[in-house]
N, CA, C and O atoms as a MOPAC input file, in Angstrom:
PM7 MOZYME 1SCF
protein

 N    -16.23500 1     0.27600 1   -24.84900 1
 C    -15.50100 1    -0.86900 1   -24.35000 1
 C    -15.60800 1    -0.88500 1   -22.82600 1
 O    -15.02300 1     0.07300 1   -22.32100 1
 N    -16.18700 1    -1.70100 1   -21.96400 1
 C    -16.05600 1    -1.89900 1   -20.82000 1
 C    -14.54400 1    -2.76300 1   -20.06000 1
 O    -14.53300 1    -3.79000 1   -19.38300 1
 N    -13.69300 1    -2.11800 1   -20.37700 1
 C    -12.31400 1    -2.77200 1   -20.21000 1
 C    -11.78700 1    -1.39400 1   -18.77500 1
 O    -11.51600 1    -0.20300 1   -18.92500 1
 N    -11.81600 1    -2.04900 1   -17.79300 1
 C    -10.99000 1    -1.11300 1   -16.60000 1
 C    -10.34200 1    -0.46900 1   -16.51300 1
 O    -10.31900 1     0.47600 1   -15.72500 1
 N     -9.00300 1    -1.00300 1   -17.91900 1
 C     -7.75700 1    -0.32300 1   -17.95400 1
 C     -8.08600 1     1.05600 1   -18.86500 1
 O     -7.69700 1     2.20100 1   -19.09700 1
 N     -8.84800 1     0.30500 1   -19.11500 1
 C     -9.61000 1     1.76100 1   -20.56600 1
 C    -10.23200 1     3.08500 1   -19.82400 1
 O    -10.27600 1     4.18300 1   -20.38000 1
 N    -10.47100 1     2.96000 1   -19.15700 1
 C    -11.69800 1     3.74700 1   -18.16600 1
 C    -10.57700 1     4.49800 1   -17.30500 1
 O    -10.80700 1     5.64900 1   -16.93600 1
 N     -9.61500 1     4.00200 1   -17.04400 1
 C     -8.59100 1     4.75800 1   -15.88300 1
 C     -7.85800 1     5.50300 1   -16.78200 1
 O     -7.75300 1     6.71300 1   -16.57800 1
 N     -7.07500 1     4.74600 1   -18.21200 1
 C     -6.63100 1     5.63500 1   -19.11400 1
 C     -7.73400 1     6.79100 1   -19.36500 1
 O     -7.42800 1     7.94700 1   -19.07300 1
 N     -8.76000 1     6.56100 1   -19.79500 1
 C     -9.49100 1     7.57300 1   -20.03500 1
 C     -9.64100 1     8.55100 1   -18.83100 1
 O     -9.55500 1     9.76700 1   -19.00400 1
 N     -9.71900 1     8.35900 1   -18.40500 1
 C    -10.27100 1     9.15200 1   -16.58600 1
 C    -11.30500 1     8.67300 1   -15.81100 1
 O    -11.39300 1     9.11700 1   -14.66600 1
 N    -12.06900 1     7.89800 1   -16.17700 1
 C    -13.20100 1     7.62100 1   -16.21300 1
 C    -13.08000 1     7.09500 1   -14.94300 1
 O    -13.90800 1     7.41600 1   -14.09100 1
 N    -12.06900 1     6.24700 1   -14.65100 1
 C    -12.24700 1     5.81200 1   -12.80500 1
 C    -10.87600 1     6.36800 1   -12.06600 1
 O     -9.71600 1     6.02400 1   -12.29400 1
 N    -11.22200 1     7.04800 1   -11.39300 1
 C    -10.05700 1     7.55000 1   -10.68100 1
 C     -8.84000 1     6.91600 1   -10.15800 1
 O     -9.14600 1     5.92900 1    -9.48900 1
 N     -7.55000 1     7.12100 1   -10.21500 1
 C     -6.27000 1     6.67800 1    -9.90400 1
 C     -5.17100 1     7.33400 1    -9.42800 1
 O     -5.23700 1     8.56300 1    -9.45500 1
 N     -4.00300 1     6.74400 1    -8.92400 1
 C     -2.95700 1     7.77800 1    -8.33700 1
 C     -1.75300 1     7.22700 1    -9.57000 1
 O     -0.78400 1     6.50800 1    -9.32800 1
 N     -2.06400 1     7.67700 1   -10.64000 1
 C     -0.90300 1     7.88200 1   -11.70100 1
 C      0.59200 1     8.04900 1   -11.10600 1
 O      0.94700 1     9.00400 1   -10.41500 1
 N      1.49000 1     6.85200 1   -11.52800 1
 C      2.95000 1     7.40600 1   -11.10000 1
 C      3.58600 1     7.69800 1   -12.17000 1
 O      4.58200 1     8.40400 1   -12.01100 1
 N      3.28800 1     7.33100 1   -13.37300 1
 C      4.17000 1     7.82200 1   -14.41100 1
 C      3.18200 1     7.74600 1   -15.95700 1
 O      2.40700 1     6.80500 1   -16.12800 1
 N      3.28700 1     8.47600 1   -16.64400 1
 C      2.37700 1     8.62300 1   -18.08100 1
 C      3.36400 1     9.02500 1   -19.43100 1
 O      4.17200 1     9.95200 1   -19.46500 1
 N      3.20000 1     8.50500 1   -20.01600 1
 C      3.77400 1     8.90300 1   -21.44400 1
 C      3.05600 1     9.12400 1   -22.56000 1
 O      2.35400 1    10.07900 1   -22.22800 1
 N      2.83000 1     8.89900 1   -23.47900 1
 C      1.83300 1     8.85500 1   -24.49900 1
 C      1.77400 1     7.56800 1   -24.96600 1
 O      1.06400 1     7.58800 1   -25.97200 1
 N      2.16100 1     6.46900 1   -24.74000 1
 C      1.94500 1     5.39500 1   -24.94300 1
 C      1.55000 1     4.29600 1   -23.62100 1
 O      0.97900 1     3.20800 1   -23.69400 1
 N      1.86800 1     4.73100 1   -22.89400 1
 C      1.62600 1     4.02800 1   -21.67000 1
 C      1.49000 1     4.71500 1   -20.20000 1
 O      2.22400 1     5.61800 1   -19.79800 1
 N      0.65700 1     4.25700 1   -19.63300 1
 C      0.38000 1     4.75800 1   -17.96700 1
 C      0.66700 1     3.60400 1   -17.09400 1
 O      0.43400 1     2.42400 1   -17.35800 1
 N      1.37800 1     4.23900 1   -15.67000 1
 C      1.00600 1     3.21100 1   -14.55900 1
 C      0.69800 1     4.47200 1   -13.85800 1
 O      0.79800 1     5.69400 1   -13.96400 1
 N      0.11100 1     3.18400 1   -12.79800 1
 C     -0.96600 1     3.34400 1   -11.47200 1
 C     -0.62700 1     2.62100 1   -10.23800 1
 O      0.11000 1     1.63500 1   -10.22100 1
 N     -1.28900 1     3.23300 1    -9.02200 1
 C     -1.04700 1     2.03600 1    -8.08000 1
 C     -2.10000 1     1.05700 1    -8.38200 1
 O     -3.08800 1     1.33400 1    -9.06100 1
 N     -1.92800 1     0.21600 1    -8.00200 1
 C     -2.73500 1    -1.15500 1    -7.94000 1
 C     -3.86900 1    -0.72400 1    -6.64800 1
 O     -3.28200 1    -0.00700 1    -5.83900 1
 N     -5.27200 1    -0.96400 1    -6.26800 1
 C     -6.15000 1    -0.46300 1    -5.65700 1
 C     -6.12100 1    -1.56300 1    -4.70800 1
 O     -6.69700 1    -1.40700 1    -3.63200 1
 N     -5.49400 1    -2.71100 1    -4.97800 1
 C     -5.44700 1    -3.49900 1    -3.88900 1
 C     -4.33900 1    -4.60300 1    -3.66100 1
 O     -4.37400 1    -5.82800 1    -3.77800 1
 N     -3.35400 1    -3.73100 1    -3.29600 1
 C     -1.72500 1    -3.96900 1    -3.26100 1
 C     -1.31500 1    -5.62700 1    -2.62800 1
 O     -1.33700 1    -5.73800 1    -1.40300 1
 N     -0.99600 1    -6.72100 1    -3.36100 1
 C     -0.17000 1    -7.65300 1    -2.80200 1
 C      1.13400 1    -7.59300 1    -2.41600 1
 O      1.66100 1    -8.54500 1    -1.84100 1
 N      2.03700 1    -6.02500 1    -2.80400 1
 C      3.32800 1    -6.01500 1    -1.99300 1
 C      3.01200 1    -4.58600 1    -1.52600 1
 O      1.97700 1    -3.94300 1    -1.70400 1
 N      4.09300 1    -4.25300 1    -0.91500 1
 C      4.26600 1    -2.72400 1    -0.43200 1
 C      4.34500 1    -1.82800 1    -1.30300 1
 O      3.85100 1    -0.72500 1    -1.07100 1
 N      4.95600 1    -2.08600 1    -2.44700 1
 C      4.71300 1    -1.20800 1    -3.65300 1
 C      3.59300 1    -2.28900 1    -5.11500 1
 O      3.73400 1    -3.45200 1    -5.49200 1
 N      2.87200 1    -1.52000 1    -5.42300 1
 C      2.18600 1    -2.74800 1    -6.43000 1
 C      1.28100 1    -1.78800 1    -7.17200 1
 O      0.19700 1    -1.23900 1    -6.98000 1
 N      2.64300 1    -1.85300 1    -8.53600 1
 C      2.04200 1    -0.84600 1    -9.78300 1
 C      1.68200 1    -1.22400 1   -10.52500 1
 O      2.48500 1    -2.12000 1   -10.78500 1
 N      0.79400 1    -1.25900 1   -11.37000 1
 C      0.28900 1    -1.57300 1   -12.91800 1
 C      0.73800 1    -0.63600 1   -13.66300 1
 O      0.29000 1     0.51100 1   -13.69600 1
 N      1.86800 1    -1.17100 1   -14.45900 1
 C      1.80400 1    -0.34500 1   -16.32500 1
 C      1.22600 1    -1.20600 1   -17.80800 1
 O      1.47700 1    -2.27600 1   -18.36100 1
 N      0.39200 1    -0.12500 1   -18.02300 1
 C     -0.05700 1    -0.75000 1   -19.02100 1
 C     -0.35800 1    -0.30300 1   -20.09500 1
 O     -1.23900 1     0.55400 1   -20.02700 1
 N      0.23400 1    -0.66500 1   -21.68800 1
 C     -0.56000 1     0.37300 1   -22.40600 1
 C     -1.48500 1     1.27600 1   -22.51700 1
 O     -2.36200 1     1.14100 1   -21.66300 1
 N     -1.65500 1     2.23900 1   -23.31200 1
 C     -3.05400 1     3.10200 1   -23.38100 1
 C     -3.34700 1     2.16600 1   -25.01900 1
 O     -4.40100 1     2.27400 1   -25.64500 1
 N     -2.78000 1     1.74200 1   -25.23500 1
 C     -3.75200 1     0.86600 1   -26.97600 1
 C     -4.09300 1    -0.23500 1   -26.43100 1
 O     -3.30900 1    -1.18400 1   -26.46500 1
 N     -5.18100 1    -0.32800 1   -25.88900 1
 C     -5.94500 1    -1.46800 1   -25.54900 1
 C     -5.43700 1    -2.68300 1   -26.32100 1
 O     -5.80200 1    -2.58900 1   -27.49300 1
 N     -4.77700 1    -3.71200 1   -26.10700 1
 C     -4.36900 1    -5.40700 1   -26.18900 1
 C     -4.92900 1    -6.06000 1   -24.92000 1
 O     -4.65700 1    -5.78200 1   -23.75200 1
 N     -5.96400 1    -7.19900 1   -25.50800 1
 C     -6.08500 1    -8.18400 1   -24.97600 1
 C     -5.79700 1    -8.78000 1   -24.17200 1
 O     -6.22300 1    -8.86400 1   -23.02000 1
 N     -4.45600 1    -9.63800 1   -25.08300 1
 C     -4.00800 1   -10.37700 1   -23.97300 1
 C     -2.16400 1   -10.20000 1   -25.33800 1
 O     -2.04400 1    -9.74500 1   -26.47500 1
 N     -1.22400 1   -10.79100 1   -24.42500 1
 C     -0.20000 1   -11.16600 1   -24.86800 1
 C     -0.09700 1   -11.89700 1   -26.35900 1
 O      0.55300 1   -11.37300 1   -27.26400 1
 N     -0.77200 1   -13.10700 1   -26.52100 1
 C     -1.35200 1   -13.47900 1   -27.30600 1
 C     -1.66600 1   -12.66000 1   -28.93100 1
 O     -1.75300 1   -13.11300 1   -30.07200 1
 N     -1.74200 1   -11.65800 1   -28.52200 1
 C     -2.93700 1   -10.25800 1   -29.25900 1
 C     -1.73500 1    -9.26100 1   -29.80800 1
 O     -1.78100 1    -8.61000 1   -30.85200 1
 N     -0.68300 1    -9.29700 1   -28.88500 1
 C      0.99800 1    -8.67900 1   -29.81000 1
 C      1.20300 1    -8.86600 1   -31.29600 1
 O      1.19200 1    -9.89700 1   -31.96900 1
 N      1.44600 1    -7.26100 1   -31.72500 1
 C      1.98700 1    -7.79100 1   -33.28400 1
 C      3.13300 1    -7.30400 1   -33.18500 1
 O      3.49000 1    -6.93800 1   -32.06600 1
 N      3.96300 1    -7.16900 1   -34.21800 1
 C      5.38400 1    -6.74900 1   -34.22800 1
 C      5.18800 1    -5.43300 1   -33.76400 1
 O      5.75900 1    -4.95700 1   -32.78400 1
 N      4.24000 1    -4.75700 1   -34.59900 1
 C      4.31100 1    -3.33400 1   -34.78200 1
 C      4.10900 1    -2.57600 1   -32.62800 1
 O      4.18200 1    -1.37900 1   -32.35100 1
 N      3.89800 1    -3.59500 1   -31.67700 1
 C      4.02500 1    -3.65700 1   -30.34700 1
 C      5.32900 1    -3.87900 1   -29.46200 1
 O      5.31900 1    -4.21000 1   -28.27600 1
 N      6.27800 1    -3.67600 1   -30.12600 1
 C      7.58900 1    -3.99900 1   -29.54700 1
 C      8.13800 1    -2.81100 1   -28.91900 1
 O      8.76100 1    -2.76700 1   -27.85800 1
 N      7.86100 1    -1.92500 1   -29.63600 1
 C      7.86900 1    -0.26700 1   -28.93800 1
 C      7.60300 1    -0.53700 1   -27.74000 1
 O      8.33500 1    -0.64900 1   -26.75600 1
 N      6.04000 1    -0.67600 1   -27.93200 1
 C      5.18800 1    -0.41200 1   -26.10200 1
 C      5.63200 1    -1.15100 1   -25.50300 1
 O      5.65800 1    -0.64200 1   -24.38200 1
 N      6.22000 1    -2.49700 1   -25.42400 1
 C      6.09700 1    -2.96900 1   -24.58700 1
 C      7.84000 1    -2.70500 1   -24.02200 1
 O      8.30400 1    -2.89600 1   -22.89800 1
 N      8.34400 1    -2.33700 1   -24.94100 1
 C      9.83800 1    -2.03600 1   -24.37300 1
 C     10.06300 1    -0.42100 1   -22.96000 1
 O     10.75800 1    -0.03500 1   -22.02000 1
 N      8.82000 1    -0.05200 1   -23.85200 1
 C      8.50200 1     1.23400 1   -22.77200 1
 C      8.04700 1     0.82000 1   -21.19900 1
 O      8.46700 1     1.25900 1   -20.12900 1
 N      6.96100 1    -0.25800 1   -21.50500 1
 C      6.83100 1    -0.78500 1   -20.23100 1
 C      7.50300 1    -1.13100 1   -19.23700 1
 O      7.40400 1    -0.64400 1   -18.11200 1
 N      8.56000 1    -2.38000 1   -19.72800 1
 C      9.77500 1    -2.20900 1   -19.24600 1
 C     10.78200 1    -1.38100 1   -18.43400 1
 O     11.00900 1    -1.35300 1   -17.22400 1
 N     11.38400 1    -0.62900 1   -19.60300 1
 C     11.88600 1     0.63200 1   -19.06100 1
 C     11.63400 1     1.34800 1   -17.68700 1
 O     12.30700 1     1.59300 1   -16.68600 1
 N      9.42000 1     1.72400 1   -18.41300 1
 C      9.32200 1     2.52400 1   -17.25900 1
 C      9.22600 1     1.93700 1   -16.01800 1
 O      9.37400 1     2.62200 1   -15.00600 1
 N      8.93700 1     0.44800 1   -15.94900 1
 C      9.09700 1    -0.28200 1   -14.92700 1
 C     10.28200 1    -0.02800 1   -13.69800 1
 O     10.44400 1     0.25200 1   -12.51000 1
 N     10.77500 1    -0.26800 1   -14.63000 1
 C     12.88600 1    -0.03600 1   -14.17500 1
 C     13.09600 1     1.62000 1   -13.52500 1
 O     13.77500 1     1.93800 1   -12.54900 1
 N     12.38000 1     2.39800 1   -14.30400 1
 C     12.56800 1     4.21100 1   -13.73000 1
 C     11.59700 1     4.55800 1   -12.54800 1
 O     11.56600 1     5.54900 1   -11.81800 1
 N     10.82300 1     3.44200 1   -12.58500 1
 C      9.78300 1     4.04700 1   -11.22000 1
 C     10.64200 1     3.42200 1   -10.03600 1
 O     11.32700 1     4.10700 1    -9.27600 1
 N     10.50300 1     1.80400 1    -9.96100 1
 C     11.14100 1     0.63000 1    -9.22100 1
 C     12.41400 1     1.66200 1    -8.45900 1
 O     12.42000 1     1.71900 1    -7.23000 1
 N     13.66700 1     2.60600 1    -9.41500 1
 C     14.88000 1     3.77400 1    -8.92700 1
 C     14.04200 1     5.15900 1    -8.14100 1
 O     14.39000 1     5.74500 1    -7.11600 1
 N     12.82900 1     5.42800 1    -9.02600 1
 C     12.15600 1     6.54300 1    -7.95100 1
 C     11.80100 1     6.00900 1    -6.87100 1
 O     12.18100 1     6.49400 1    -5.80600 1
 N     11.19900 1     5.17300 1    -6.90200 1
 C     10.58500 1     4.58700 1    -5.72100 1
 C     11.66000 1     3.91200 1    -4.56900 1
 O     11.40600 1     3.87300 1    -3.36500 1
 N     12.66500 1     3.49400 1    -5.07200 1
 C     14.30600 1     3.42400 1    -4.05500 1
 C     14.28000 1     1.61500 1    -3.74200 1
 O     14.97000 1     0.94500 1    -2.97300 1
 N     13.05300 1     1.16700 1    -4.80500 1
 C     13.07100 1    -0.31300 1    -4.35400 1
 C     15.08000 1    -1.09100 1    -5.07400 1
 O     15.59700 1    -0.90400 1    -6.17500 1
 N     15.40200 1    -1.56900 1    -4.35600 1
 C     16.64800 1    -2.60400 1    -4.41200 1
 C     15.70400 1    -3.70800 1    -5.50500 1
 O     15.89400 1    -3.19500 1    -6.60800 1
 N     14.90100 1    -4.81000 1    -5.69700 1
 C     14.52500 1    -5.51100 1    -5.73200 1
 C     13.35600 1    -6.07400 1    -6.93200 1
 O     13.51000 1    -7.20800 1    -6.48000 1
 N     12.82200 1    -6.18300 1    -7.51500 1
 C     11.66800 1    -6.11300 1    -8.09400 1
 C     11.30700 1    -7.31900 1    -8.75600 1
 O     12.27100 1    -7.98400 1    -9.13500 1
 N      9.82000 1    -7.92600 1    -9.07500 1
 C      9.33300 1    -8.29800 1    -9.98100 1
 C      8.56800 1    -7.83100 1   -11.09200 1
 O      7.86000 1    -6.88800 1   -10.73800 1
 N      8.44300 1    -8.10100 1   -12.21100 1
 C      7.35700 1    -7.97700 1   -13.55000 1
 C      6.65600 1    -8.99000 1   -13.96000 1
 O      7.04200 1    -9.91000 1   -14.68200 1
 N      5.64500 1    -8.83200 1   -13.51300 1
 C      4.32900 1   -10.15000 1   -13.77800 1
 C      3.57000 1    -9.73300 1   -15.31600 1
 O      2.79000 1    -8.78300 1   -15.38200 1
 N      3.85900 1   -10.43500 1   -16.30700 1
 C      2.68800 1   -10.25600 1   -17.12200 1
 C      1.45300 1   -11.24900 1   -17.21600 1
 O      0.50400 1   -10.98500 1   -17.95500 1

């Protein structure tokens, strides 16, 4: 699969990992539009939104979450979540 997100989950392109679980990784973003600018994203490759089945409500609640636990490490007041 030539998919980016696949390749960083895998190792395959190098990253500064801020948080990993077994279902999901973030990263910094390699080319930041704010001062902080993370990508979390599954490790089970989905498409697009679109591409969600039920049995995805887990991951994406994790996303969330971990969104919310980095955003407190990181000491941001403030945040957005772009999907």
């Amino acid at each position: 699969m030539d998919c980016v997100f696949c390749k960083i989950i895998n190792k395959e392109i190098p990253s500064t990992v801020v948080h990993e679980d077994d279902s999901i990784i973030a990263f910094n973003d390699i080319k930041p539009s704010a001062p902080v600018h993370i990508l979390v994203v599954p490790k089970e490759h989905i498409d697009s939104i679109d591409r969600l089945e039920s049995n995805h409500k887990e991951i994406i609640s994790g996303m969330i979450f971990a969104a919310k636990k980095i955003a407190r490490e990181k000491g941001l007041k403030g945040y957005k979540l772009v999907f």
